[in-house]
Structures are given as C-alpha cells and as structure tokens.
Phi, psi and omega in degrees: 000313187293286188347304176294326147332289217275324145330325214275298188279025148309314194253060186298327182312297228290353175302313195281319172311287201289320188278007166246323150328328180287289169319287190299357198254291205286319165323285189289327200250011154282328163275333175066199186295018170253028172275171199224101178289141163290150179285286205304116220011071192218272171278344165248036181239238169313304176312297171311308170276005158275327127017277181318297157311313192288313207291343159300312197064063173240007180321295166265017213253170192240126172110354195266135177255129207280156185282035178206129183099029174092345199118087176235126165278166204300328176317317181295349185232086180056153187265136190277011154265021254201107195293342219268301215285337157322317164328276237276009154294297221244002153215166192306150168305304144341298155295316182316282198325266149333025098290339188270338167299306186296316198268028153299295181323304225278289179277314181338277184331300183270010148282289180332296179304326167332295193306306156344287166318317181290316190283304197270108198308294201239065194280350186304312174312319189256012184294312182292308170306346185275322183289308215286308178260020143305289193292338182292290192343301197287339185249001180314141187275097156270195168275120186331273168341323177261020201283331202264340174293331203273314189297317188267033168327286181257025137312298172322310190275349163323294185293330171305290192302295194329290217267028153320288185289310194199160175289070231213102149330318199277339175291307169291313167325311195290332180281347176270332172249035176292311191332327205291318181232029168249193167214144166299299188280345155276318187250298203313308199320293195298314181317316193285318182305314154341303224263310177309316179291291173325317166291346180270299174273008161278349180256336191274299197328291184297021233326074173213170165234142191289095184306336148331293160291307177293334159314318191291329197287312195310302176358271189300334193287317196298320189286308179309325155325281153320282158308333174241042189312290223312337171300261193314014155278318171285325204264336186254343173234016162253144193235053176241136170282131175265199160279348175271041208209298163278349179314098160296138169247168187317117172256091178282171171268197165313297195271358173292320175310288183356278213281004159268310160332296143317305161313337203246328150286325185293302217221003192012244206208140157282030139272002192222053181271161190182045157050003159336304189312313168277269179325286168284324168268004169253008165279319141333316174279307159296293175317322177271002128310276174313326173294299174323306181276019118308311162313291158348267212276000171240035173052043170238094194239019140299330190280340184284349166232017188215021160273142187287318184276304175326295172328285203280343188279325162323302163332309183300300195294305196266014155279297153357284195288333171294328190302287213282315185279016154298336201258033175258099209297327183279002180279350175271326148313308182292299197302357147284334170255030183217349123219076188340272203336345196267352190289113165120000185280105212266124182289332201305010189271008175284329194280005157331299208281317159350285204307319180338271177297347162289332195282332183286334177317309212285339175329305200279344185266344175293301191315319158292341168288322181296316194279355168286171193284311180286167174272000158284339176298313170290011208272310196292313192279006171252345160282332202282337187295315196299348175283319165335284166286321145230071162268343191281295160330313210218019176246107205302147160212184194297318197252014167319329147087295217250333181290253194326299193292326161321284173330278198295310185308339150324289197285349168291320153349268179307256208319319179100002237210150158282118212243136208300332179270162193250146163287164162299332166322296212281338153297328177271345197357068240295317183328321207266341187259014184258002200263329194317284200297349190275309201248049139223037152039061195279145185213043172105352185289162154307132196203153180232151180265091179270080197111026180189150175293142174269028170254006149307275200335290148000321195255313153345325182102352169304103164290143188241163194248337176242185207154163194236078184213127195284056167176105182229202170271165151306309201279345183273324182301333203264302162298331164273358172280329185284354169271342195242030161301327188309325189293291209290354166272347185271330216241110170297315180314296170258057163274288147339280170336311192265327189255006180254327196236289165080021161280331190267087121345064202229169198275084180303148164270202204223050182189173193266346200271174217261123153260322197273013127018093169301060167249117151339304190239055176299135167199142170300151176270350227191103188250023159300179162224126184276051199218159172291095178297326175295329202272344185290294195299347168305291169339340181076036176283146188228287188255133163249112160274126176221151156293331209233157175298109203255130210270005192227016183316310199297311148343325189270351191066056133264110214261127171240130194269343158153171190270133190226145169205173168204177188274346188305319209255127172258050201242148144245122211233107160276125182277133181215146187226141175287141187256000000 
C-alpha cells in the first residue's frame, strides 16, 4: 500500500494538473450559462459577433453585409479559418466559449512541452515543471477571443527553432496553417517583424544566411495572407475611410511615456494580464541582480549578453518601451506615413508577448534550481512553480473567469443574497428577448439599445444601428453621431469618447455617468432621453429597447409599446417604435 502511495506520488504534477482541470470543468459546465463571464470586450464584442455570424450563416459567405451599425460587411469580423471563431459555427455560444477555454490549455500545454523537449538536454528531469508551467501559461486570464493566440506562442518559436536547425517541409507546413490559432494584427505582425530582425542579424553575425529562417519569413507571411484574406482585403483593397482615420491618440509627454513604460513591465495590459506582479517579477528581479553581480564579480561579462535569461529579460524591456512610445504622436505620424495601411495600428501589442516571456523567466530559474546537486532544491523549484499557479487561480483579473464565477457564487450561497454583476444567462437574457421579439412581431428592423450593451441585441438575433466594432466606415459614425448628438452636447465626457475613438456607437445619456453597465441595480439621474429621433429613422430605426421608462418618450415622438420582463432577467426592458 505505502509502495503504491509513494508511486502514486511520483506523478504528484499530473495530480495536480488533472485535478484543477477537472474542477475547473466541472465548475463552468455544472453551472452552466449561470457562470459570471467577463463584459469587457468579451461579451460585449466578440461573443455577439461570432452569435451573429452562426445566426446568419455567413461564416463563409462573401459580400454580405451583417446586421449591426446599420449593415457592416463580413470582411470585419474574422476569418472563418480562425479555429477559435469555428466553435461558435458547430456549438451553442456558451459553450464555444468554455471549449475555447479548455482548448487554450490544451495547446499551451503541448506547445510548452514541445518546446521543452527541443531546447533541453535532459528533458526527462524537467517534464514535471514543463507540463506545470504548460498549464499556468493556458489558464493565464488573457483576452479570451485571442486565447488560443497567446496559448500558441511557444508553438511559434518551436517551429522557428526547429527549422533553425535544419530545413524540414512538415515544418514549414505547420508554419504555413499556424494562422489557424494565431492572429495577425495582434501576433503575426510582431512575429514576422521578429522573424525579420533575427535573420538579418543572424546572417551578418554568421556572415551566411540561415536557409531555415529565410524560408520561414515568405512561409508564415503567405498563410496570414490566405488565412486571414478578409484582414487584408479590408485594410489593402477597400478604399472606405474608416474610424481610424478620426481615432485621436493619446500624445504623452516624456515622463507620461516613462510611466507607461513602466506600468506596462510592472502591470503589463488587460488584454494580456497575467497575474505577474506579486510573485513572478520580483523573484525575477532578485535573480536577475544576483545573477547578474556574479558575472561581474568572477569578470564574465560576456554572459551578461549572452544568458538565455538576461536575452528574455531584455526582451521584456524593449517589449515595455515599445508600450510607452506608441503613445508618442510623431513616432506614430512617421510610421504612418512611411505605411499608410498602418494608420490606427496599435504597435503597443507588443507587450502582448510578455505574459510568455515572464513564465519561461520563472522557467528557467525552477529549471535551474533542477540542476543543482542538492535535493532541496528541486523541492524549492516544485514549490514556486506550484505557488506560481496557484496565483494564477486565485488572483481576480479581468479575465479571471473561473475566479469570479467561484467567488460570486460562493457568495450567493452564504449570504444569500444576489450580487450586482450578472452572470451570462442573465446578460444575454436570451428567454426574455425572444418572448420581445414573438409579441411586437419583430421581422428584422433596425433597433437601437438604451441602458444595456447593444451587442445583447446582437446576440439576440436583433439588428442593430448601434454596436461595438473598432473598424467601421467613417461616414457611418458621422450619421450616427447625429442621433446621439443632443447627448453628446449635455455629456463633455462622452462626446470626447464618441469623437476621439468612436468604436462603441451606442445611445449615450445626456450625462457622464456610464448607462449601459452590467449591473443588477443600475439606476440613472435623468430618465429623459437625449437622441434625434429624424435622424434615427434616417438610419432606418424602428424600435428603441431601453432599460429604463423614458419620461420624454413623447417628445421624441415615441410610441411606447410596452414592457418585458421574466423571472430569468433582471432587466425590464420598454419597447419603443418611432412614429
């Protein structure tokens, strides 16, 4: 029996592994669409518009134009090669999402190890920590929609390394359908850019050129290229003036750059978050002082430009300095006019690669810790991965997911009580808007969203006039400003907001506070409403959904048809048709 213990607890990782997988598994699909998702460009983004897509059945169709913003075309929302945006063909949206999760893990884990395996002499030793921080990487909270990008990282530099060493077709294949779980305009761009710099300067260092590396750049270019025609359809051959085209960006001073610099190694971005901060950098941060004043002090100060850890560390920092000087207007002025397609193109993606590159830092110091002679050590470098993780688990971020939906439900448990952010059931609130659309005998019209994200509607099967999408035409924003002008002369704030950025188009309050909010108990100063009622039926507006009871409906010439609620939803939602 002990023998079988002590067997048992050889494979102490994968215990650990399989049993938070497990958990967390049980967690999203026991609960179900009453897990509590992050909004922000999550559910109120991407989930509505692959939604949108499946309820159309346009994934793959060419010329059509889709139901939000008036009639935006297809080209805009992702490529239907794009393995992530497939889920939400062939499963329920809820699900897509929480498979789209699981299979993040899922390639982390076997990129990691891949990698592990390549790089590493004696990989047998380090197989547990290699799997362990496979999984911290795959549960990191990054941006969803992009989970599967961030997760194929160190796939990317796998194949990169691979055909380093030698010249392999089945390689360059895998590198020609990596797009498949990558993206461009978040990865491919920095990948290629990467990919470019290296080869350059690996052929002056070698004065040879790596036939390897130069095969790889045409490769990958060719497959984003394919995979993603519909990116590069839009950006190089529609000639429609866009919202990038008016987005004002920040223009910082110097020490305003600094500190984003800073803030962006300190705190890296919320789309890249990745729990870093207590732990892993200042264990990084000490290692890379000691390490470093040893080299010093026994005069080996080639190592100080040739450790695999100093190199990555490096790395970090000049992903960091790229952050802050995005927010440098002439460096953004230049790189536009020396490549227009590029105007609105946020470079600051760089520190995208960070979460990466903080974990192999921590690799390399478990890893190293493996090689030493004593047995405490490895004891010490299986605690910190497992600390590692779980900080990873239990520390809220945006995109924490598995955290929030813990948390709150917990507290409804104990307390007893309803807790102010809505779960998906209760966002989407699918029940109460098909009960809408059945008794005002909706058949496709234009409709707009007051007091709710309008990509509910979106999701809903509703077309909509307002929507949340960073590339649209101009001339639509500009017609669509004239319905929510009335707003945007009461709200300086979000005036600015709509004429400085102007992706989210949504039915503004005629005040600074935010109505559209995922809150149970959302409430307003002001239950007037502020929008051009002529200029919405220009537009071909029909129906207004608003949350809230509108005391000036009649002004607006808005006929109000009546009120919907359910016990599902905690929205009462008044239907209003323009007369």
């Amino acid at each position: 029996m002990k023998q079988k213990a002590k067997k048992l607890l050889e494979y102490w990782y994968l215990i650990i592994i399989i049993g938070l997988v497990l958990f967390e598994a049980a967690v999203f699909l026991g609960l179900g669409d009453k897990s509590y998702i992050a909004t922000t460009d999550n559910l109120d983004l991407f989930i509505p518009h692959l939604r949108m897509l499946n309820l159309s059945g346009t994934f793959f169709t060419q010329g059509d134009l889709l139901p939000i913003l008036g009639g935006v075309t297809r080209d805009n929302f992702g490529s239907e090669f794009s393995l992530y945006n497939l889920l939400y063909m062939i499963l329920p949206a809820y699900y897509a999402y929480i498979v789209g999760y699981f299979l993040s893990i899922v390639i982390s884990m076997v990129s990691v190890y891949l990698l592990a395996k390549e790089v590493l002499t004696d990989f047998t030793k380090y197989k547990p920590v290699a799997l362990l921080f496979g999984l911290i990487y795959g549960i990191l909270p990054v941006f969803p929609a992009y989970g599967f990008a961030f997760a194929s990282i160190p796939f990317a530099a796998l194949l990169i390394i691979k055909l380093y060493k030698k010249v392999d077709w089945r390689v360059l294949l895998l590198l020609f359908f990596y797009p498949v779980i990558s993206y461009f305009s978040y990865f491919g761009f920095f990948i290629l850019g990467y990919l470019v710099v290296f080869t350059a300067f690996d052929w002056i260092r070698n004065k040879k050129c790596n036939k390897g590396l130069l095969c790889s750049i045409p490769v990958l270019s060719l497959g984003y290229i394919l995979l993603e025609y519909r990116l590069f359809r839009s950006i190089l051959l529609d000639d429609t003036v866009t919202i990038r085209s008016s987005m004002v960006m920040a223009d910082l001073n110097f020490k305003e750059i600094l500190d984003m610099m800073i803030d962006g190694f300190i705190n890296s971005t919320f789309h890249a978050g990745d729990s870093h901060k207590y732990f892993v950098l200042p264990l990084v941060l000490f290692y890379f002082v000691i390490q470093n004043a040893l080299y010093i002090k026994k005069k080996e100060y080639k190592k100080l430009f040739t450790d695999i850890f100093n190199l990555l560390f490096y790395f970090i920092i000049f992903n960091s300095i790229i952050y802050g000087l995005y927010y440098w207007a002439p460096l953004r002025d230049f790189l536009t006019a020396l490549i227009p397609p590029l105007e609105g193109f946020q470079f600051y993606r760089t520190l995208f690669f960070n979460p990466f590159l903080w974990y192999a830092l921590l690799f390399i110091i478990v890893k190293r810790l493996y090689d030493r002679k004593e047995k405490w050590n490895r004891g010490l470098a299986n605690l910190i991965a497992f600390v590692a993780l779980f900080l990873v688990v239990i520390m809220p971020a945006m995109y924490n997911d598995f955290y929030y939906t813990c948390y709150y439900s917990a507290y409804k448990l104990v307390k007893n009580t309803e807790v102010d952010m809505l779960n998906y059931e209760e966002f989407y609130s699918e029940d109460l808007f098909t009960t809408i659309k059945e008794e005002i005998g909706y058949n496709g019209e234009y409709c707009a969203a007051y007091g709710f994200q309008p990509g509910i509607l979106t999701y809903n099967g509703i077309s909509a006039l307002d929507g949340y999408l960073g590339f649209y035409s101009e001339e639509y924003k500009q017609n669509f400003r004239k319905i929510i002008a009335p707003a945007l002369e009461k709200s300086p704030y979000f005036k600015s907001y709509f004429d400085n950025w102007g992706a989210r188009a949504y039915i503004f309050p005629g005040f600074d506070n935010n109505s559209y909010l995922p809150s149970r108990n959302l409430t307003l100063p002001d239950s007037n409403l502020y929008i051009d009622t002529e200029s919405f039926k220009a537009l071909n507006g029909v129906y207004l959904f608003s949350r809230f009871e509108i005391t000036n409906a009649t002004t607006l010439s808005l006929d109000c048809i009546g009120s919907f609620t359910n016990e599902s939803s905690p929205y009462t939602i008044y239907v209003y048709k323009a007369k």
